[in-house]
C-alpha positions in Angstrom: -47.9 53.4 51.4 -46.3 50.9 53.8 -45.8 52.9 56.4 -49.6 54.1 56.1 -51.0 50.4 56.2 -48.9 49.7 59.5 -50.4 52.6 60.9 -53.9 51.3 60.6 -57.4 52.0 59.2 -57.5 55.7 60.0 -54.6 56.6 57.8 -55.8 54.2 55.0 -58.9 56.5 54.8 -57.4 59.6 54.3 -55.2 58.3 51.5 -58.4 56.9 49.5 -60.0 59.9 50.0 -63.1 59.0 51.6 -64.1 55.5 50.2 -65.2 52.8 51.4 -63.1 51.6 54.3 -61.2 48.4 52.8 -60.0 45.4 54.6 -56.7 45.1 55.8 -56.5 41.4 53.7 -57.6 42.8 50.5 -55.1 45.8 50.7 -52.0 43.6 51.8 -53.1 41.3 48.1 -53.4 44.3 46.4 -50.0 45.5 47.2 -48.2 42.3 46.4 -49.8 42.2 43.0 -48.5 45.7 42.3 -45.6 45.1 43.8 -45.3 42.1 41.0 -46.2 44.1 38.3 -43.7 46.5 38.8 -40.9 43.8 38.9 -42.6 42.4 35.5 -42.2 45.5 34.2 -39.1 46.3 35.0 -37.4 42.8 33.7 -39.6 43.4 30.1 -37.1 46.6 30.0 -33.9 44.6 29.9 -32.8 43.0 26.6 -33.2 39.3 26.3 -30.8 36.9 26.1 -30.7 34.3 23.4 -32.5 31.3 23.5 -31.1 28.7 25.5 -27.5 31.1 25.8 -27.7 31.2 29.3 -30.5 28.5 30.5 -28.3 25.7 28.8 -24.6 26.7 29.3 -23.5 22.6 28.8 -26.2 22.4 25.5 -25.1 25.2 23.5 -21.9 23.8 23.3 -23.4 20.2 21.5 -23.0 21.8 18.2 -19.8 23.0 18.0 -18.7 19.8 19.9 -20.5 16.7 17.2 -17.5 15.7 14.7 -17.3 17.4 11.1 -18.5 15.7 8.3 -15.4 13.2 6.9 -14.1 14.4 3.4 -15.4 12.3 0.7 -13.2 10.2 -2.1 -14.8 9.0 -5.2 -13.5 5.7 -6.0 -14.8 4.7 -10.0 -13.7 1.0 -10.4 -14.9 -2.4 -12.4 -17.9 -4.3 -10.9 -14.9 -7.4 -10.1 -13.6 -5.6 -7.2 -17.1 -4.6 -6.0 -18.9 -8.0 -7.2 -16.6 -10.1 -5.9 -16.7 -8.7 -2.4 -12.8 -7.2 -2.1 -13.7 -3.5 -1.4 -15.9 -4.3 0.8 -13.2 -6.2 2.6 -10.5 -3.6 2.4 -12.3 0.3 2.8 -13.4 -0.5 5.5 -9.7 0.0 7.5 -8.8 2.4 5.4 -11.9 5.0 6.1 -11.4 4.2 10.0 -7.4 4.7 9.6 -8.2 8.0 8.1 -11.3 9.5 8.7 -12.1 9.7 4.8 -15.4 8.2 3.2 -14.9 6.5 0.0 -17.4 6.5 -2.6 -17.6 3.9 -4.9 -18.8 4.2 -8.4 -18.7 0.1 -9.7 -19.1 0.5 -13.7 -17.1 -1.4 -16.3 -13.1 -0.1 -16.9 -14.0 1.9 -20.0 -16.7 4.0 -17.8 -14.3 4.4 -15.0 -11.4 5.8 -17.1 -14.1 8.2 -18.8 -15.3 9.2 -15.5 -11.6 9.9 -14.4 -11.5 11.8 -18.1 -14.8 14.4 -17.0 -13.0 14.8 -13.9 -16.1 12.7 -12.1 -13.7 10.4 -10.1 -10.8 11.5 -8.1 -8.9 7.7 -8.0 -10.0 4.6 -10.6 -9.3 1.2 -9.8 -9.3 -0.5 -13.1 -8.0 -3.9 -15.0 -7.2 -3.2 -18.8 -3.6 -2.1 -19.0 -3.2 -0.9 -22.2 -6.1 1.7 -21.6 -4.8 2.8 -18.7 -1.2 3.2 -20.3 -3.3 5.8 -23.0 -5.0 7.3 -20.4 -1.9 8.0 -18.4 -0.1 9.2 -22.0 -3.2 11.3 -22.4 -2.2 13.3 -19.2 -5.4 12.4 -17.6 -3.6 10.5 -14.5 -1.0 11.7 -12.8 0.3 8.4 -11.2 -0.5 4.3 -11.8 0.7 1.9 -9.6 0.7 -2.0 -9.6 -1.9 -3.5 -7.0 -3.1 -6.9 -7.9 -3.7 -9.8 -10.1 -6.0 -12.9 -10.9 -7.1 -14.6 -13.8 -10.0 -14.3 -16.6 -11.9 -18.1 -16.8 -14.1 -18.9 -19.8 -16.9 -20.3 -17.9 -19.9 -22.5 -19.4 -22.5 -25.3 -18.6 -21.4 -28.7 -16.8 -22.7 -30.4 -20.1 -20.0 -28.2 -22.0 -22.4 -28.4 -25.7 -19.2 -27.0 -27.9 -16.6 -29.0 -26.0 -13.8 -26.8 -24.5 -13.2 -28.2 -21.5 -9.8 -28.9 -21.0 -8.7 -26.5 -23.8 -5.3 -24.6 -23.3 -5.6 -22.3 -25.7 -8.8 -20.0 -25.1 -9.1 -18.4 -28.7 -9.9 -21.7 -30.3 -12.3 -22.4 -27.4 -14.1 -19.8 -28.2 -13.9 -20.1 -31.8 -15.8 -23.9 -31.0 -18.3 -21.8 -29.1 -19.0 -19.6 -32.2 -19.0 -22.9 -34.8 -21.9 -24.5 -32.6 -23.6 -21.4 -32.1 -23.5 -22.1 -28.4 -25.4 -19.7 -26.5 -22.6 -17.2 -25.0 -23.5 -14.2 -23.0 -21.1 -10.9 -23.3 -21.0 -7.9 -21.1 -21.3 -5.9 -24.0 -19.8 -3.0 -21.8 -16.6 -1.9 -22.9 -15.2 -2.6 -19.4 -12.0 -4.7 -19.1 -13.6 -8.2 -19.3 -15.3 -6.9 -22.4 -12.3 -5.8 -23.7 -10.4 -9.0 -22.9 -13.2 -11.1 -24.7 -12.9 -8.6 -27.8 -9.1 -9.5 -28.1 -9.6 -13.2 -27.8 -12.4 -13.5 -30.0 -9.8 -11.2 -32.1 -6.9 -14.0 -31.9 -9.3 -16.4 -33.1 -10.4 -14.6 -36.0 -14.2 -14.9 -35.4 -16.3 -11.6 -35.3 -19.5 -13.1 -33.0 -22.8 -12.1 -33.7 -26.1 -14.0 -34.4 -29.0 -14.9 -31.9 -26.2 -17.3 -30.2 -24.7 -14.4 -29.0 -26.2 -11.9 -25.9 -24.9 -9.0 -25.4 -26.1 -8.4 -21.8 -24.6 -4.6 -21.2 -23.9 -5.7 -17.5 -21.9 -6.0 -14.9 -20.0 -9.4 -14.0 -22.6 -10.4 -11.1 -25.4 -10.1 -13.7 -23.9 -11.7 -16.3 -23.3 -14.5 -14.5 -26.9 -14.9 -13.4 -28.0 -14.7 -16.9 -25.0 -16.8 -18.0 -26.2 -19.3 -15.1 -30.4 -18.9 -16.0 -29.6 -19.8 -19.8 -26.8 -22.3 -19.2 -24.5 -20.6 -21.3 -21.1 -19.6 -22.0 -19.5 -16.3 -20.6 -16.1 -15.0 -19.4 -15.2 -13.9 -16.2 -13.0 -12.7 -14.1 -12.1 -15.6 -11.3 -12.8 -13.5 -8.4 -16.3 -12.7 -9.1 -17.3 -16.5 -10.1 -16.1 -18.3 -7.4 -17.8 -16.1 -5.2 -20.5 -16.5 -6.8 -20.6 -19.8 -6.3 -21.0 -19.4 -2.7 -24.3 -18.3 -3.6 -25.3 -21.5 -5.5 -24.2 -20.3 -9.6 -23.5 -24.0 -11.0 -21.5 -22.5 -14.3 -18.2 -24.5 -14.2 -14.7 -23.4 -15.4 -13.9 -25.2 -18.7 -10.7 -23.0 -19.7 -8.3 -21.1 -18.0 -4.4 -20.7 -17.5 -3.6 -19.1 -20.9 -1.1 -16.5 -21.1 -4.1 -14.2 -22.8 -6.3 -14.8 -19.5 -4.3 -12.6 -17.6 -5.6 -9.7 -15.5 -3.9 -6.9 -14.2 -5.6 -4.5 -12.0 -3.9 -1.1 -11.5 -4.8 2.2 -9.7 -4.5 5.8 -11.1 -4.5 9.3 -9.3 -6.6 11.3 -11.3 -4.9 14.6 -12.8 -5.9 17.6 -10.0 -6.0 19.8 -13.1 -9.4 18.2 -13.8 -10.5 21.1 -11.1 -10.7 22.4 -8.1 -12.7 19.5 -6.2 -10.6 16.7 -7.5 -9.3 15.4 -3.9 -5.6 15.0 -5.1 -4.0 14.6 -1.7 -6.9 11.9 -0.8 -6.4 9.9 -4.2 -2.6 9.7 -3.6 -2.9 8.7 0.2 -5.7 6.0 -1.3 -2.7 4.8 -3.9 0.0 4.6 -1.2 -2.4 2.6 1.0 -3.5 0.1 -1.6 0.2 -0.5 -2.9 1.5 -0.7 1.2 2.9 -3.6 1.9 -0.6 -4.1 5.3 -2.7 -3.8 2.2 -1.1 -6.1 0.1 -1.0 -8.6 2.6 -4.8 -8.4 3.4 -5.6 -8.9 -0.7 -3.4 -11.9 0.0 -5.3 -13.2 2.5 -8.7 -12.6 0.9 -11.0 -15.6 0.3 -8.6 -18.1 1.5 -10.9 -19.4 4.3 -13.7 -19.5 1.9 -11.8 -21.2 -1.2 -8.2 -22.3 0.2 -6.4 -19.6 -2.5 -6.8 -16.3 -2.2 -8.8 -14.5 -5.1 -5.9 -11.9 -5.9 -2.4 -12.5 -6.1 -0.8 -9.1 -4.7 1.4 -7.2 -7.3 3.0 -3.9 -6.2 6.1 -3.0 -5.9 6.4 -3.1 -2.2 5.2 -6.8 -1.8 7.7 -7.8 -4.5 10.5 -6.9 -2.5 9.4 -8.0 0.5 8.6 -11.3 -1.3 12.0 -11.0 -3.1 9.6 -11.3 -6.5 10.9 -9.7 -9.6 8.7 -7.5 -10.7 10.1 -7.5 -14.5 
């Protein structure tokens, strides 16, 4: 057909078969439209490619190139280490040093070790030592170190109605709370500064109760408030209260440095047999980081621009020999 169209209008007759004669312009638009068509078709014939495979060589690589999700730790611990602002001081390296995201489930002690029992935690974090000695016996744990150490303070109202200020020896300062039915606010639950007020109120021989006595089923940072709102007595761990008091709580410390007032916080693997998506190998890098001697030196140095002391006396067995401490 091109050769008949460069031969002229003669031979363009003949092949329509005597129509109309048809202008040389319309013909030449005519073939390039078929001659489009055809290529149209011929291309619908081939398979397509997938989207974006071979318009976007440099995108369709974005997805296997963005970074995998980090694995996830779940950390159950007492509201003190959350409350009183130390985890949020210390996870921090330890998710950047290792790529791991740690979870943390703040409840009172007694929760945490149950969590850690229903296989709901893979490492607690926790401050009542003879639970965590049965819950070790128990074969729930599979490894407890040493990490730390402060101090329970019995706090109460600058006007101090019962009059234990100054008192060394905290069961009978709480047994003067109980004789002027002094308002007193517990946490009522069963974490480890629960279960350290249950054993002093023990030693004093004084079961409270009675409408002096508030049994708030909180954490340490809202006990405190309420302890603060009703001007009453409470006991706390001396972590959480003094920093607290950065944020205006005007509770004061009436009694403190009694043998009893001790506080021990260790950390516990839980046991892998729990199941399959306990994160063993996580928990016990989490241990050795907590109990390495970098770590212990951080908890030494936390709070000390803010109060002059720091809020946790380090206590594994690392730092004591560095520190030449013994440990016994």
């Amino acid at each position: 057909m091109l050769t008949a169209v460069a031969n002229g209008n003669n031979t363009l007759g003949k092949l329509v078969g005597g129509c109309k004669r048809i202008p040389n312009s319309f013909l030449l638009i005519s073939l390039a439209l078929a001659a489009s068509l055809f290529a149209c078709s011929s291309r619908a014939d081939l398979p397509l490619a997938p989207s974006g495979a071979a318009e976007d060589p440099v995108g369709s690589g974005d997805a296997a190139a963005q970074p995998a999700e980090p694995q996830k730790l779940t950390l159950a611990t007492t509201t003190s280490t959350e409350n009183s602002g130390l985890l949020g001081y210390l996870l921090p390296h330890f998710e950047e040093e290792y790529g791991v995201r740690v979870d943390v489930v703040a409840v009172g002690t007694g929760q945490a070790l149950q969590l850690g029992r229903d296989g709901n935690a893979d490492v607690l974090l926790v401050h009542a030592r003879a639970r965590e000695d049965s819950f070790m016996a128990e074969g729930h744990g599979v490894r407890r170190e040493d990490v730390m150490y402060n101090d329970f303070v019995i706090l109460g109202p600058a006007g101090d109605p019962a009059g234990i200020r100054g008192q060394s020896n905290a069961a009978e300062a709480l047994e003067r709370v109980a004789q002027a039915e002094a308002p007193f606010v517990s946490r009522g639950d069963d974490s480890g500064t629960h279960t350290k007020e249950r054993a002093i109120w023990e030693a004093a021989g004084v079961e409270p109760g009675g409408d002096w006595y508030l049994s708030a089923g909180q954490g340490m940072g809202a006990v405190l408030t309420i302890a603060d709102e009703l001007q009453a007595y409470t006991l706390s761990d001396s972590a959480t209260y003094l920093a607290r008091t950065l944020e205006g709580i005007e509770l004061r410390i009436l009694v403190e440095g009694d043998p009893i007032l001790f506080n021990p916080y260790g950390v516990i693997a839980v046991n892998p047999t729990k199941g399959a998506h306990i994160q063993a190998s996580l928990a016990d890098t989490l241990v050795d980081w907590l109990v390495a001697l970098p770590t212990q030196e951080r908890i030494a140095q936390f709070g000390v621009a803010e109060f002059g002391a720091p809020l946790f006396t380090p206590d594994s067995a690392a730092w004591h020999r560095v520190h030449a401490i013994d440990a016994d």
